[in-house]
C-alpha positions as CSV (number, residue, x, y, z in Angstrom):
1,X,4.5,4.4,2.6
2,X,2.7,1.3,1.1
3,X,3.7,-2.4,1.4
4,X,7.1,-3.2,0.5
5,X,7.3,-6.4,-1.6
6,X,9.7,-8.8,0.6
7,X,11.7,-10.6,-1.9
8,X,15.1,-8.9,-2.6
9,X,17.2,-7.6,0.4
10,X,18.4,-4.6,-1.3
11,X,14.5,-3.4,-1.2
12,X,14.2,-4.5,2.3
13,X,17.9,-2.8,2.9
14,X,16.2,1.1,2.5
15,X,14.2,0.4,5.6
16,X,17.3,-0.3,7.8
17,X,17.4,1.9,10.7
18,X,13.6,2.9,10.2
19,X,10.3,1.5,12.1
20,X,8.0,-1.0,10.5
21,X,5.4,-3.1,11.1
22,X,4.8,-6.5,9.7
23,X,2.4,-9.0,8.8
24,X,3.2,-12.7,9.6
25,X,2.3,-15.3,8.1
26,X,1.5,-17.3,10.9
27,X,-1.6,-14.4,11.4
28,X,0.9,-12.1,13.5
29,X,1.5,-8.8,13.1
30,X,4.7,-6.9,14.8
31,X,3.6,-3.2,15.4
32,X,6.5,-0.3,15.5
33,X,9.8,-2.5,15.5
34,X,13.1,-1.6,14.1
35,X,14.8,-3.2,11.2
36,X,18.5,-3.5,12.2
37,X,19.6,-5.1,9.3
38,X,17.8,-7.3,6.2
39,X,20.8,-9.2,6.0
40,X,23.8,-9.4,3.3
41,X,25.6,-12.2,1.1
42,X,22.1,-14.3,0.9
43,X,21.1,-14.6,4.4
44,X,17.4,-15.4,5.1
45,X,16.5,-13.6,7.8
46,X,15.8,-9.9,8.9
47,X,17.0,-8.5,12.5
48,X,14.7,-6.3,14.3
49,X,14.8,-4.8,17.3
50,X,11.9,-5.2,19.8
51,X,11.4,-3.7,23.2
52,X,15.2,-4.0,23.3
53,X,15.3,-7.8,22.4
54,X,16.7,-8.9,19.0
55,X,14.4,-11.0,16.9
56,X,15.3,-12.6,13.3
57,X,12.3,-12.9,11.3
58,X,12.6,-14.8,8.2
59,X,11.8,-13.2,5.0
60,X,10.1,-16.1,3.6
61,X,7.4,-15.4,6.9
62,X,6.6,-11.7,6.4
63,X,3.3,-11.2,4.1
64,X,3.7,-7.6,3.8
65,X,5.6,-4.5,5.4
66,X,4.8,-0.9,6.6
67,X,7.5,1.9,7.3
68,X,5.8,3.7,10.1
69,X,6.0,7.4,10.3
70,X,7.0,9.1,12.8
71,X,4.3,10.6,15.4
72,X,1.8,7.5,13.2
73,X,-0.2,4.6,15.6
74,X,1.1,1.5,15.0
């Protein structure tokens, strides 16, 4: 799957539940994390789940997003 434009949750809301991997745009990249949630009712911010810590990234930071596959290197 190619980059997923960021802007509009209910894009963002079809990779709930799946592993991604961002680009920042601070120059960070987040490599195999899960997207818990890309928020409802006009919240800012998507929850992933890394190494069993919850982190809220907001939208407005991420520069592009990557489902990855199953069995794919991060």
């Amino acid at each position: 799957m190619g980059s997923i434009p960021t802007q509009g949750s209910v894009q963002l809301r079809t990779l709930e539940g799946h592993r991604v991997s961002l680009s920042l745009t601070n120059g960070s990249q987040l490599d195999s994390v899960e997207v818990i949630s890309a928020g409802r009712g006009g919240l800012s911010s998507l929850w992933l789940e890394v190494d069993g810590i919850d982190l809220f990234v907001e939208k407005a930071e991420i520069l592009a997003i990557h489902e990855v596959r199953v069995g794919q290197a991060a």
